[in-house]
MDTraj code that builds the backbone (N, CA, C; nanometers):
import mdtraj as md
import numpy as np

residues = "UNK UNK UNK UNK UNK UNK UNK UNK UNK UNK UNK UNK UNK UNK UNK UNK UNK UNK UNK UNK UNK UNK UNK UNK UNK UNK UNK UNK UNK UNK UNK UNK UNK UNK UNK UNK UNK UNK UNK UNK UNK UNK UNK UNK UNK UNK UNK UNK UNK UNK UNK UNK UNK UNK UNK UNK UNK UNK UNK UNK UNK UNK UNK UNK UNK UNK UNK UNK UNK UNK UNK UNK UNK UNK UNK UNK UNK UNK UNK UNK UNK UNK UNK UNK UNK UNK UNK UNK UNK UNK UNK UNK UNK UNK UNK UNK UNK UNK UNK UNK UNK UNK UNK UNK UNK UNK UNK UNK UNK UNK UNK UNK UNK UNK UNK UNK UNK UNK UNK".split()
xyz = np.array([
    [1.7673, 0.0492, 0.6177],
    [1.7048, 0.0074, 0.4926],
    [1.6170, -0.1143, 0.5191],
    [1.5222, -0.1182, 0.4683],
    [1.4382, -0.2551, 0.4825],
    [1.3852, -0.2727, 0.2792],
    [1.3465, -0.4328, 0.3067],
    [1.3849, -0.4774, 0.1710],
    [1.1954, -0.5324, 0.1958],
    [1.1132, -0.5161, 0.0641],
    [0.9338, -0.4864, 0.0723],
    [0.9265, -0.6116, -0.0210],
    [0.8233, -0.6806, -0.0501],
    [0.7542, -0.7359, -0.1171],
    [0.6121, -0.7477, -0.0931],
    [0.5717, -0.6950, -0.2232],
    [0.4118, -0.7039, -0.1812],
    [0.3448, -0.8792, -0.2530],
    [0.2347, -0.8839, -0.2532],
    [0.1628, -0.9906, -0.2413],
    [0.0117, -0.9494, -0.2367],
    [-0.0791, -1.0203, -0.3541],
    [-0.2635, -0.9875, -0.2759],
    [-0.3344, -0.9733, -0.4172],
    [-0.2455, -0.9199, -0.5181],
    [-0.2670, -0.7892, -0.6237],
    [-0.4032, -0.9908, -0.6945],
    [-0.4020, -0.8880, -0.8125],
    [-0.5100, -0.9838, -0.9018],
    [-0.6086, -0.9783, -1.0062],
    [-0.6542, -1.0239, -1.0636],
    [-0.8054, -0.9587, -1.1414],
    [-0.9573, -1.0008, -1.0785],
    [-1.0068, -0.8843, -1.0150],
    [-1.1204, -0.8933, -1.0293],
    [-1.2087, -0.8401, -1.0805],
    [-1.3525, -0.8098, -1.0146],
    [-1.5045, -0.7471, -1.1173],
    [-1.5037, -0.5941, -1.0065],
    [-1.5378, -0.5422, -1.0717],
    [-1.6179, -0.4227, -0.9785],
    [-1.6932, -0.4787, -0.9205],
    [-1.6865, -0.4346, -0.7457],
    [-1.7271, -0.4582, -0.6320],
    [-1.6724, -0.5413, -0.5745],
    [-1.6018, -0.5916, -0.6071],
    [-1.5148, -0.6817, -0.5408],
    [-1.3976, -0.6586, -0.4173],
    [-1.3591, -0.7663, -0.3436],
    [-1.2603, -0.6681, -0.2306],
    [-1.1057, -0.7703, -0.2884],
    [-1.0153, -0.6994, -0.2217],
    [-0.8684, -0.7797, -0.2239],
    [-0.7961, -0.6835, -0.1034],
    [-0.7009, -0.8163, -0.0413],
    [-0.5914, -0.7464, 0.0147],
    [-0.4884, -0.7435, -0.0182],
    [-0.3940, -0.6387, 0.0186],
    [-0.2896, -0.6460, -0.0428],
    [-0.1873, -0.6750, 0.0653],
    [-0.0625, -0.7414, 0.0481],
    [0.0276, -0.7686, 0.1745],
    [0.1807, -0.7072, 0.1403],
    [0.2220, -0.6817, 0.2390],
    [0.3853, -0.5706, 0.2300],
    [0.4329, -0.6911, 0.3419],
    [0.5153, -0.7420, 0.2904],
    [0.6231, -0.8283, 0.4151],
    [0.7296, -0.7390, 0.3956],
    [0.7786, -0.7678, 0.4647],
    [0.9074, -0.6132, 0.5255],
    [1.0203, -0.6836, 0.6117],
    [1.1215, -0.6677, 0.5500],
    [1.2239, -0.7344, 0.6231],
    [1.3873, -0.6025, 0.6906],
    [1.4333, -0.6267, 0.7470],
    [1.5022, -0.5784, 0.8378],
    [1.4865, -0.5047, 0.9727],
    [1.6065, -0.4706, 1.0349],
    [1.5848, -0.4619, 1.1665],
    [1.5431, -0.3595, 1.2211],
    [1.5202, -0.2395, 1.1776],
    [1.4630, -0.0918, 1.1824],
    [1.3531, -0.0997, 1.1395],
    [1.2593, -0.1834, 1.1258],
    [1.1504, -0.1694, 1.0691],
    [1.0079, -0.0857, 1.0902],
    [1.0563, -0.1493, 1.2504],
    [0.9403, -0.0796, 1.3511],
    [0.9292, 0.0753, 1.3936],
    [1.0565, 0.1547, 1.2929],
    [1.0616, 0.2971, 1.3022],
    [1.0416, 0.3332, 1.1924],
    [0.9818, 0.2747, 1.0695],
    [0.9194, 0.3158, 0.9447],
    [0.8181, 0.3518, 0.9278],
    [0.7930, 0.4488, 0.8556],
    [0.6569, 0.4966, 0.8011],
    [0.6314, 0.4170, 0.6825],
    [0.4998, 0.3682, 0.6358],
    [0.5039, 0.2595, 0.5015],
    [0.4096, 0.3263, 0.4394],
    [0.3752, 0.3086, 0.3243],
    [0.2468, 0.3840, 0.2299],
    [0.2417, 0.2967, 0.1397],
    [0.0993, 0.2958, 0.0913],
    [0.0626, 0.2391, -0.0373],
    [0.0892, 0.3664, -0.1448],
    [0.1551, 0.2702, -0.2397],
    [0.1600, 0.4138, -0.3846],
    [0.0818, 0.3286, -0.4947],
    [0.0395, 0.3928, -0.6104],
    [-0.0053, 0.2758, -0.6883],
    [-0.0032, 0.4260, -0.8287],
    [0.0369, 0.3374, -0.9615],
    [0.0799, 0.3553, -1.0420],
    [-0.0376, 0.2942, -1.1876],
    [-0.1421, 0.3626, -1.2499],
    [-0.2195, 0.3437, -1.3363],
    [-0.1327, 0.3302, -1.4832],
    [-0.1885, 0.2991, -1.5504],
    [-0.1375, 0.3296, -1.6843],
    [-0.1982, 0.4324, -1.7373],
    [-0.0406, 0.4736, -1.8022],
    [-0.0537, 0.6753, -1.8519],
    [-0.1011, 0.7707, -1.7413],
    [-0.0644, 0.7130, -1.6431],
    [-0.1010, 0.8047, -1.5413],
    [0.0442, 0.8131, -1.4104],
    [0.0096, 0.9402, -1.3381],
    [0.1232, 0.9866, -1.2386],
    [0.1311, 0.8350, -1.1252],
    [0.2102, 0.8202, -1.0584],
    [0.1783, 0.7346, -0.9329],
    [0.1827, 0.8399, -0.8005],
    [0.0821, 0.7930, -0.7578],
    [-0.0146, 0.8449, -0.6606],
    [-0.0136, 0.7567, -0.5431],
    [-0.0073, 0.8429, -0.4224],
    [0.0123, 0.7750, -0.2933],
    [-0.1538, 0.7419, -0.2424],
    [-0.1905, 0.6256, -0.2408],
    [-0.3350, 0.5730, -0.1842],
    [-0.3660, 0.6008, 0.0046],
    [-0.2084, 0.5561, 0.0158],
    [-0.2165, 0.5754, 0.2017],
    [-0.1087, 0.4997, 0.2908],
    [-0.1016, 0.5787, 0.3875],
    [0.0163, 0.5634, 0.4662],
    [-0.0612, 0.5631, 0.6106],
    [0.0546, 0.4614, 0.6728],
    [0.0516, 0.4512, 0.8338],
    [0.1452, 0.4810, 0.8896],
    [0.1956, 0.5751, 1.0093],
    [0.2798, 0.5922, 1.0628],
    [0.3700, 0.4559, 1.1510],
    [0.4719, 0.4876, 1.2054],
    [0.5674, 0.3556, 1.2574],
    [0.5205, 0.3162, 1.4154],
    [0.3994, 0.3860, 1.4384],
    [0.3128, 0.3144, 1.5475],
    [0.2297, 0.2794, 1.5279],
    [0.1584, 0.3168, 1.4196],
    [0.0574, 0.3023, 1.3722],
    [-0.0343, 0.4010, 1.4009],
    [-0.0048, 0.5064, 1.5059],
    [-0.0534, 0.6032, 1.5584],
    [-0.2224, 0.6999, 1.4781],
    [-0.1228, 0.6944, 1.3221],
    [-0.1841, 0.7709, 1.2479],
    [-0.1660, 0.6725, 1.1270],
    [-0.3201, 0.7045, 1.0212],
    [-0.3029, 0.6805, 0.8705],
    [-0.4179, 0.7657, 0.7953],
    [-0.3614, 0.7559, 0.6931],
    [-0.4291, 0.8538, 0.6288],
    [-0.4515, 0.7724, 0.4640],
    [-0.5509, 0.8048, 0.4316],
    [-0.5945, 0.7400, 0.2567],
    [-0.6360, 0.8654, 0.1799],
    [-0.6430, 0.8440, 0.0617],
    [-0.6641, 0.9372, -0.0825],
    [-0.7737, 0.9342, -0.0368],
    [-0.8031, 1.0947, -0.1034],
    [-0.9567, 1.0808, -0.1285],
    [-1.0265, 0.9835, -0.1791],
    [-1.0116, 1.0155, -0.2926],
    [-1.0336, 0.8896, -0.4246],
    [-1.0765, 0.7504, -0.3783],
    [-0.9853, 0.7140, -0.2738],
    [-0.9957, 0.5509, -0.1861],
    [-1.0951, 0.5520, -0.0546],
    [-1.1366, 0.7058, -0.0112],
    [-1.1917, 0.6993, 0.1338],
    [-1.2867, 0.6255, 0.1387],
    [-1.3270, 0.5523, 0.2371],
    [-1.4357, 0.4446, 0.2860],
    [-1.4400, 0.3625, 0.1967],
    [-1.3312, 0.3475, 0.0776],
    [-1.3339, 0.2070, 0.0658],
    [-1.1832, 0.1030, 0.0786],
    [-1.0648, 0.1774, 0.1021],
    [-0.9480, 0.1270, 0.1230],
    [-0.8810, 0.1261, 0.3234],
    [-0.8493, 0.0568, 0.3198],
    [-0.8153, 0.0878, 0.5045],
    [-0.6514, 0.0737, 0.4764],
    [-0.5755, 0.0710, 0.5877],
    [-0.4124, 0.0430, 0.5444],
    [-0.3922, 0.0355, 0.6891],
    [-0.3746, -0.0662, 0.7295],
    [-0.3005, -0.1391, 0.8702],
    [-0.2017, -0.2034, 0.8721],
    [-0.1325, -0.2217, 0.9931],
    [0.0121, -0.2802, 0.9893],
    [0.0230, -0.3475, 1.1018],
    [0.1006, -0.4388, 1.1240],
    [0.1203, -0.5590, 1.2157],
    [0.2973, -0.5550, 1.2301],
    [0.3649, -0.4611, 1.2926],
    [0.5236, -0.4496, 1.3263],
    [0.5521, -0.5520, 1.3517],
    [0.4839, -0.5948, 1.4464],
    [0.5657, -0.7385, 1.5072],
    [0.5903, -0.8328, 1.4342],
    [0.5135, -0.8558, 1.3142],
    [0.5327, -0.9235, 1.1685],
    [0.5903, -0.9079, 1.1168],
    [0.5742, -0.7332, 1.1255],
    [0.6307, -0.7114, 0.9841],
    [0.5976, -0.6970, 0.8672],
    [0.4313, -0.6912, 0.9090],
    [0.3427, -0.6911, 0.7981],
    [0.2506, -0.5568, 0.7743],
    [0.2204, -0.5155, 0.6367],
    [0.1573, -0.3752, 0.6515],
    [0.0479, -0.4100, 0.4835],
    [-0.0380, -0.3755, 0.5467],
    [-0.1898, -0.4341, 0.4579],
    [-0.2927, -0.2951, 0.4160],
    [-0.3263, -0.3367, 0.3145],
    [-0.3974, -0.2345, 0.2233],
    [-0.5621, -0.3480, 0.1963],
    [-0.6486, -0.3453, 0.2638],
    [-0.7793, -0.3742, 0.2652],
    [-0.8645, -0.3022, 0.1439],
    [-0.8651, -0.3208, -0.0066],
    [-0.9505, -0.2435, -0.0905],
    [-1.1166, -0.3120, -0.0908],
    [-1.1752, -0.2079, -0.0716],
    [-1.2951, -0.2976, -0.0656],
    [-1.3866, -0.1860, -0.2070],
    [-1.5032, -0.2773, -0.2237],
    [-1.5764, -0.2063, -0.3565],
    [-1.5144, -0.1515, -0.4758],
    [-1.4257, -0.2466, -0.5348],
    [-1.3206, -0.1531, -0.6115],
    [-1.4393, -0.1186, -0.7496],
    [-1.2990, 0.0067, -0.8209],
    [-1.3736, 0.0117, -0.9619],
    [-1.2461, -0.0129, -1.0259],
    [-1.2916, -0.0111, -1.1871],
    [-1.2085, 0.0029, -1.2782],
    [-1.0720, 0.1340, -1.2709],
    [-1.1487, 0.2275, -1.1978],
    [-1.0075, 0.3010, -1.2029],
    [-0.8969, 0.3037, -1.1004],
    [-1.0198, 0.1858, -1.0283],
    [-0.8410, 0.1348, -0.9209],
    [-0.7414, 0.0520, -0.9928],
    [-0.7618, 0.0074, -1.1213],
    [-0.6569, -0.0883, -1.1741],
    [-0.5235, 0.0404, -1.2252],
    [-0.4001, -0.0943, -1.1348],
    [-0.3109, -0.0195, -1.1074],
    [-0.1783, -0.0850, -1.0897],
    [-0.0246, -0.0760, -1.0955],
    [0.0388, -0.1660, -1.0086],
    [0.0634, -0.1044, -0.8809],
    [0.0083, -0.1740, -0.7521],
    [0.0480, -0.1084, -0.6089],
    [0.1778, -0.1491, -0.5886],
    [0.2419, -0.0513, -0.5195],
    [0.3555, -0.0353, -0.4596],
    [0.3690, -0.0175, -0.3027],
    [0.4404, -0.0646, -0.2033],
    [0.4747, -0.0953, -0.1265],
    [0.6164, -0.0021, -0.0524],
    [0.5945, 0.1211, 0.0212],
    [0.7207, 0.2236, 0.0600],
    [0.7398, 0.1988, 0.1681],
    [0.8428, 0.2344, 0.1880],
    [0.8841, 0.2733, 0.3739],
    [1.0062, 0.3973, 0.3493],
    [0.9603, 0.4502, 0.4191],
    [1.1030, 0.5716, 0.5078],
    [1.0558, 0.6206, 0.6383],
    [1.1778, 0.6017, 0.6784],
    [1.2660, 0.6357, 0.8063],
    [1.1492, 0.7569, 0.8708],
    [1.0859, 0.7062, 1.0134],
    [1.0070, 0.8140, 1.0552],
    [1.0592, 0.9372, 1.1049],
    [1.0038, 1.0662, 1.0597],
    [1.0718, 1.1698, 1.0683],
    [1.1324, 1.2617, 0.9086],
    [1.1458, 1.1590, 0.8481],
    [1.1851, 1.2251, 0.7256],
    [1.0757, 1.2191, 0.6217],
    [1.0833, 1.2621, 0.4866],
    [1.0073, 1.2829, 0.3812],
    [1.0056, 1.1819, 0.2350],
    [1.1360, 1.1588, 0.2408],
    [1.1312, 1.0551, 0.1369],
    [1.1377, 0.9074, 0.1557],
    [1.0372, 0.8580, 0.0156],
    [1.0266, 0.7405, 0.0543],
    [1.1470, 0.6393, 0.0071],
    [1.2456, 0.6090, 0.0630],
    [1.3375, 0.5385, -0.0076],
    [1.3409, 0.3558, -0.0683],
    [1.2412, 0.3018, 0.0193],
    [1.2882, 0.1581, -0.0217],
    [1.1609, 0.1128, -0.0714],
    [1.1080, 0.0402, -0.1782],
    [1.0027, 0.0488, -0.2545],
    [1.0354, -0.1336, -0.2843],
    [0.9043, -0.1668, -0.2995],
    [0.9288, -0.3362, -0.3160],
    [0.8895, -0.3039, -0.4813],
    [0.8497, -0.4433, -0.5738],
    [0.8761, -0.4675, -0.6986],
    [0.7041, -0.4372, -0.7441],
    [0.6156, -0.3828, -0.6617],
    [0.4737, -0.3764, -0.7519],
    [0.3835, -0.5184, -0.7297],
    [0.2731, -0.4719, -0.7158],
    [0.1972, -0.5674, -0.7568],
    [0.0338, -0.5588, -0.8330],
    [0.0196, -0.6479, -0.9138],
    [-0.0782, -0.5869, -1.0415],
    [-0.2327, -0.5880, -0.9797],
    [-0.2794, -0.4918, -0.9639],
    [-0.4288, -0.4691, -0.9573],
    [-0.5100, -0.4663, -1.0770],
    [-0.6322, -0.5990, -1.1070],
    [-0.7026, -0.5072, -1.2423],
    [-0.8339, -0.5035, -1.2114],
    [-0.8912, -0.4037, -1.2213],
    [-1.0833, -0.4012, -1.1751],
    [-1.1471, -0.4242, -1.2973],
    [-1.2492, -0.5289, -1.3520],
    [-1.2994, -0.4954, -1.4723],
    [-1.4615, -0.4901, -1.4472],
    [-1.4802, -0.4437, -1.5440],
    [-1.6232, -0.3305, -1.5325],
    [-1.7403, -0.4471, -1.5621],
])
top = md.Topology()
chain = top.add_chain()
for i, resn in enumerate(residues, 1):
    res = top.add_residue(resn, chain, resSeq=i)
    for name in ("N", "CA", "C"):
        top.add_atom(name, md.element.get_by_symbol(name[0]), res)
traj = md.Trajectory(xyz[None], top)
């Protein structure tokens, strides 16, 4: 199990960039898969993007391509969501996952953090 807190979230304008930060604590860490999820209002929560526990591989939403990146720093402990050019319909609360590489679900989820884009 590892225990997430994110950090970064904020209000800005369209076009604007923010990062977002996942500190990640425990000792299995470095065999986690992590993903950004992010959660609109009246809307489903939706996975933005994930990096594998080498970092080997990541992958982003359509929706986010060429303008979100998602990198991670193990040795930290740190795993980062780079939004760049946002719009209004990125406002969201992001969420912060990890599970166990190899499996499917995401089990340990930090507390959110508030994204707002205004137009």
């Amino acid at each position: 199990q590892v225990q997430l807190i994110e950090s970064g979230g904020g209000l800005v304008q369209t076009g604007d960039s923010l990062r977002l930060s996942c500190a990640a604590s425990g000792r299995t860490f470095s065999t986690y898969d992590v993903a950004w999820f992010r959660r609109a209002p009246g809307k489903e929560r939706e996975i933005v993007a994930l990096v594998t526990w080498r970092a080997s591989f990541t992958q982003v939403a359509d929706s986010v391509r060429g303008r979100f990146t998602i990198s991670r720093d193990t040795a930290n402990r740190m795993v980062y969501l780079e939004m760049n050019s946002l719009k209004p319909e990125d406002t969201a609360v992001y969420y912060c996952a990890a599970k166990k590489s190899g499996t499917y679900v995401y089990d340990d989820w930090g507390k959110g953090t508030q994204v707002t884009v205004s137009s």
